[in-house]
C-alpha positions in Angstrom: 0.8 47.5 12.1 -1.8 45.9 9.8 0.9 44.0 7.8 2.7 42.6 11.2 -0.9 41.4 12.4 -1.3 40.0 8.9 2.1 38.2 9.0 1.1 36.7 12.6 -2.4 35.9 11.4 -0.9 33.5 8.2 1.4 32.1 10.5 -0.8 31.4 13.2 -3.2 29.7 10.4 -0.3 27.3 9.7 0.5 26.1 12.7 -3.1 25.4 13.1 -2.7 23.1 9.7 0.0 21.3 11.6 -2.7 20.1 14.4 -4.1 17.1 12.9 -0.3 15.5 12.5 -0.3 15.1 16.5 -3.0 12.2 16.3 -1.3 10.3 13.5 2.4 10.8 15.6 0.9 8.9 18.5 -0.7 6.4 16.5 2.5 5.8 14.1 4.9 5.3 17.6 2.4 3.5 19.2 2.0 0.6 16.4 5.8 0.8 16.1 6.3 -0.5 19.4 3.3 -2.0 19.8 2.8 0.5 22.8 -1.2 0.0 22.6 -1.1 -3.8 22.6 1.3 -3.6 25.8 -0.7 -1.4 27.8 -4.0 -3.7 27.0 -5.6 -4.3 30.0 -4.4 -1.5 31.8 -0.1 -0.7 32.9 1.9 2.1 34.4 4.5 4.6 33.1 6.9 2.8 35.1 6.2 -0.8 34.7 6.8 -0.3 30.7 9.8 1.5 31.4 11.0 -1.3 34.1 10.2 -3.9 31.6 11.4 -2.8 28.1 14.3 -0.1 28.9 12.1 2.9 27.7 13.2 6.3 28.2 10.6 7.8 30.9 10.7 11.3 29.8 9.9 10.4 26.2 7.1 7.8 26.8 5.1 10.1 29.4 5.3 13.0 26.5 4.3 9.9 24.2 1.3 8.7 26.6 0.3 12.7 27.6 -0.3 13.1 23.9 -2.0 10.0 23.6 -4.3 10.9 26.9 -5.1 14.5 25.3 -6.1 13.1 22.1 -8.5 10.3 23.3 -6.3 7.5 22.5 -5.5 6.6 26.0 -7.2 7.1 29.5 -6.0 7.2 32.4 -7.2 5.3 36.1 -5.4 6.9 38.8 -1.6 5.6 37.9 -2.6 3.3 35.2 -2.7 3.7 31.2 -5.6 2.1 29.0 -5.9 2.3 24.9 -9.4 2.8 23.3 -10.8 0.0 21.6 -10.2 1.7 18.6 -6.5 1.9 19.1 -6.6 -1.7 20.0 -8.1 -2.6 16.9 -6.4 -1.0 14.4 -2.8 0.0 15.9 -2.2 -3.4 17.5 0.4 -5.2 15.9 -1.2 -8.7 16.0 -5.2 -7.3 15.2 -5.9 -8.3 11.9 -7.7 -5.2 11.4 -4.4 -3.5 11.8 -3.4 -0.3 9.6 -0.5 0.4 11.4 1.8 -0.6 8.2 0.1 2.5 6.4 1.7 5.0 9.2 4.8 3.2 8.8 4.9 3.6 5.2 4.0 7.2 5.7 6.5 8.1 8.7 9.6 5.8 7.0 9.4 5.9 3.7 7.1 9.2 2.4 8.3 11.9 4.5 12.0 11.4 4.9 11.9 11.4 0.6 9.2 14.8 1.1 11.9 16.7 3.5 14.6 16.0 1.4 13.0 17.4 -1.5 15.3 20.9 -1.3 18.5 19.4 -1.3 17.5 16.8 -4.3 16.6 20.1 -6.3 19.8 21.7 -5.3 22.2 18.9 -6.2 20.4 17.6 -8.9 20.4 14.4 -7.2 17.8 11.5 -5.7 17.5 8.7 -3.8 16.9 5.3 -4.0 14.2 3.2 -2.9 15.9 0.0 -1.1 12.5 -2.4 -1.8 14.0 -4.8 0.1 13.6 -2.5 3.3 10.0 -2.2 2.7 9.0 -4.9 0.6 6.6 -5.9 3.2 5.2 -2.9 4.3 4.2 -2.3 0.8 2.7 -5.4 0.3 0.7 -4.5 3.8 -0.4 -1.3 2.3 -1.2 -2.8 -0.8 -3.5 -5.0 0.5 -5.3 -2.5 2.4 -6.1 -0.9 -0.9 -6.8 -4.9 -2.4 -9.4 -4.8 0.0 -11.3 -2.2 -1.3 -11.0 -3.1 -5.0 -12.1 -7.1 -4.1 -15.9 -6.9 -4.8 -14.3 -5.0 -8.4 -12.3 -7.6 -8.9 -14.3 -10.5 -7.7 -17.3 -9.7 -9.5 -15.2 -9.9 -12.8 -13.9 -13.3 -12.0 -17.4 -14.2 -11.5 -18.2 -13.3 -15.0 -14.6 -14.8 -16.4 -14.5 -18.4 -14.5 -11.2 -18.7 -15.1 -9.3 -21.7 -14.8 -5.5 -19.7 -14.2 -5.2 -16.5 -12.6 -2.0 -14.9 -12.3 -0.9 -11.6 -10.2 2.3 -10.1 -11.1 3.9 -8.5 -8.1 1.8 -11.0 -5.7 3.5 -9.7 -2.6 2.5 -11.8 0.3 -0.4 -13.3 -1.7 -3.0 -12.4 0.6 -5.4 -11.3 -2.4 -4.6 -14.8 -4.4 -5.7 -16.8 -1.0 -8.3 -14.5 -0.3 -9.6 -15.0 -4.3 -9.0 -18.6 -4.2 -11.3 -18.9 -1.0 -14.4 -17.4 -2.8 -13.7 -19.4 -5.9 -15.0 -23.2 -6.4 -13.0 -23.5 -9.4 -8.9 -22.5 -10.4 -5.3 -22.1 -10.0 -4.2 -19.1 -8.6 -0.5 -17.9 -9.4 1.7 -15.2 -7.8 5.0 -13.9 -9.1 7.0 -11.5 -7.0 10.6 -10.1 -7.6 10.9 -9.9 -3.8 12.3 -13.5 -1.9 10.9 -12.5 1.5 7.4 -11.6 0.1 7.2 -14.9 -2.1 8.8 -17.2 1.4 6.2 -15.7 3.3 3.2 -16.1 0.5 4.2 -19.8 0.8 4.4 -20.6 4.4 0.6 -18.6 4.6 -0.9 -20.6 1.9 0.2 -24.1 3.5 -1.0 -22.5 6.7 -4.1 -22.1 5.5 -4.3 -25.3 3.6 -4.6 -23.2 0.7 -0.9 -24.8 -1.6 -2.8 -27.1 -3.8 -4.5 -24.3 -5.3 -2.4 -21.5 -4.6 0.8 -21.0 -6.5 4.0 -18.5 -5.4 7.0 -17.8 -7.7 10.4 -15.7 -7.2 10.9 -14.7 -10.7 11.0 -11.4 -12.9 7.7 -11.3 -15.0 10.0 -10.4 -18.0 12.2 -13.5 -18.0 10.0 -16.1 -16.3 9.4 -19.0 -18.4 5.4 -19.5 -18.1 3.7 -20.8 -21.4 1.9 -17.9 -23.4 -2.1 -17.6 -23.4 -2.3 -19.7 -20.0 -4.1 -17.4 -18.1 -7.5 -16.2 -18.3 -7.2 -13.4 -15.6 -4.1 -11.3 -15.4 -3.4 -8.9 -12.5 -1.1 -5.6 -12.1 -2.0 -4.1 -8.1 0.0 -1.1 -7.3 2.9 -2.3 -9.8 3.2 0.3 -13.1 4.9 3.2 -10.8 8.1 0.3 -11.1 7.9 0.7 -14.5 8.7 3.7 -16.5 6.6 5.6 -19.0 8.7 3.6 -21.6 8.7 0.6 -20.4 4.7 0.5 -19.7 4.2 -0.6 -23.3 6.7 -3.3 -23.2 4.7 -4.3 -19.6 1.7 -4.6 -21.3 3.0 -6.3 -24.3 4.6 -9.2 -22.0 0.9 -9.8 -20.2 -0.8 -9.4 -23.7 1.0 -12.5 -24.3 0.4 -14.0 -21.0 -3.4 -13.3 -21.2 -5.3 -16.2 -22.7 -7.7 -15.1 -26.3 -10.5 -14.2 -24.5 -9.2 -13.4 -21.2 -8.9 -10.4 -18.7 -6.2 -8.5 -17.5 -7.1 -6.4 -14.1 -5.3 -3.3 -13.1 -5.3 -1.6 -9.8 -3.4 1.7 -9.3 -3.8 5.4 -8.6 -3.7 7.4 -11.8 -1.8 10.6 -11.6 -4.3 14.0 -11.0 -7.4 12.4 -11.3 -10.5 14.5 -9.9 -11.7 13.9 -6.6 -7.9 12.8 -5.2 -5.4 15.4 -6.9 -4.3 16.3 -3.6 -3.0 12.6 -2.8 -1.8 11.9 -5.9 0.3 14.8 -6.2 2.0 13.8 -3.2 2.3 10.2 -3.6 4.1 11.3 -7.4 6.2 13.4 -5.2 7.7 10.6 -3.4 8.3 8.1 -6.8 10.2 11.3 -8.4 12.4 11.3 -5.1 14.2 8.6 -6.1 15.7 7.2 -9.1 14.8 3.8 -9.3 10.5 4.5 -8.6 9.0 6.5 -11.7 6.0 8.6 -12.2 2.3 7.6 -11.9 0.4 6.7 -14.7 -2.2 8.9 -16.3 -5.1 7.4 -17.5 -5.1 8.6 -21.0 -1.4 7.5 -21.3 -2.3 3.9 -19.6 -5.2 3.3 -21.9 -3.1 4.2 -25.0 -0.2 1.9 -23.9 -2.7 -1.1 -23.4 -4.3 -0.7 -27.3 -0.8 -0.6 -28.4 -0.4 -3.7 -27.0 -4.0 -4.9 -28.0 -6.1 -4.8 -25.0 -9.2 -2.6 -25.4 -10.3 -0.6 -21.7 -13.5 -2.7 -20.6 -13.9 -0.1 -17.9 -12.5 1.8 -15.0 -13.8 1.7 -11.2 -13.5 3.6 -8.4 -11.5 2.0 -5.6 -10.5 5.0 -3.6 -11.7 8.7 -5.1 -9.8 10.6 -2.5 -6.7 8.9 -3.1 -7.0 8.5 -7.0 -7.0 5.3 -6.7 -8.7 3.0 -9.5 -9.5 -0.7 -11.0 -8.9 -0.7 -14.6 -10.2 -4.1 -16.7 -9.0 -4.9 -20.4 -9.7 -7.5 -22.9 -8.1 -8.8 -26.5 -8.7 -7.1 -29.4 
């Protein structure tokens, strides 16, 4: 009797674990089709379903959920998001963090469930970048946006003249940098056409082209004059790379970096204190596939940038609770 109440009690306590996926659910369909952005102002079950072609059954359990959880209220027949939802699962708010569920929902979990059969046929995936090439750089930049008064304050001190970001994505950071800055060319190199086409049409958008700079190229092979830049910068880049081909990495920026200049790193470092728990998961997905490789650990990182003679200037916090981290080096 005891053990049976003990077996219902454990399993009780893990459906209660399961509770807080409910609220990011609704959020992640929401953003996806831009569900809270449609029912702005106020709209009925049936209108949405008249206009778009929905399935009834599943939108009302979709909007039910979303009433329950405080993400919706309801006025007689009619549907209205929070403000909050508004704000930040709208797919034209520029406060938006939709991309982060997406990247969660598409990309982490399918690769997570997958896990047993991986281990059984000795056999993963692999990450199509081209799929979610965007997404990442939306994520990314969520992170970027944390790390900017890090990163900001060390151009400040530099004043460089050329700044170049390997793995630029969408170039949101190099236009946002370039905007605080009276002074500088900023460069972007991406391997990914759609990010670098899209870095471009935003920087003549924003009248930003004469001073912002996009390139498709590999970092490897690109022919860019040695010592040009004074600040070089890695964001969420090394897990691309393997643990062997990290020193190479830092080799090729050594060269890119000018005598006295700065490279920045931005990453999570693998089992850090204060955001094991996320970086233990986020390794779990890179190991899921056979093109994506381990995170970095710090000690590791460090000892692949003296080998290629940059000395750790220091290391800053960006996110704790997701072992995230800005990482400066100089010359030897």
């Amino acid at each position: 009797m005891i053990a049976e109440y003990r077996k219902m009690w454990e399993a009780r306590n893990w459906m209660k674990r399961n509770e807080p996926f409910l609220p990011t659910w609704q959020a992640y369909v929401g953003y996806r089709l831009d569900l809270f952005e449609k029912l702005a102002g106020g709209a009925t079950i049936e209108s949405l379903v008249q206009e778009y072609g929905y399935e009834e059954n599943l939108l009302r359990s979709w909007a039910d959920a979303g009433v329950v959880l405080g993400h919706l209220k309801k006025e007689g027949d009619r549907l209205i998001p929070s403000k909050k939802m508004l704000k930040f699962f709208s797919q034209k708010s520029d406060d938006t963090v939709g991309e982060l569920l997406k990247e969660l929902f598409e990309m982490h979990m399918p690769a997570l469930m997958n896990y047993p059969s991986m281990i059984e046929s000795n056999q993963k995936g692999t990450f199509n970048g081209d799929d979610f090439s965007k997404t990442v750089a939306a994520t990314s930049a969520l992170i970027e946006k944390r790390a900017f008064g890090h990163v900001l304050a060390e151009m400040s001190a530099q004043k460089p003249h050329w700044v170049l970001d390997i793995g630029c994505g969408t170039g949101g950071y190099l236009m946002k940098l370039a905007k605080k800055m009276n002074q500088g060319t900023f460069v972007g190199v991406d391997i990914s056409k759609d990010c670098v086409e899209e870095a471009r049409e935003k920087a003549m958008e924003k009248q930003l082209d004469d001073k912002v700079k996009f390139y498709y190229a590999d970092i490897n092979t690109w022919d860019v004059p040695n010592g040009l830049f004074d600040v070089v910068m890695m964001n969420n880049l090394l897990h691309y790379y393997s643990p062997d081909a990290r020193g190479d990495l830092f080799t090729r920026v050594a060269e890119l970096v000018s005598k006295r200049g700065t490279v920045i790193v931005i990453t999570p470092l693998y089992l850090e204190k204060g955001g094991q728990r996320f970086s233990a998961a986020f390794n779990s997905f890179m190991e899921a596939h056979d093109n994506l490789h381990p995170l970095p650990q710090k000690e590791a990182l460090v000892q692949d940038a003296a080998s290629a003679g940059l000395k750790l200037k220091s290391v800053k916090t960006v996110v704790r609770e997701g072992s995230w981290y800005c990482m400066s080096f100089s010359k030897k």
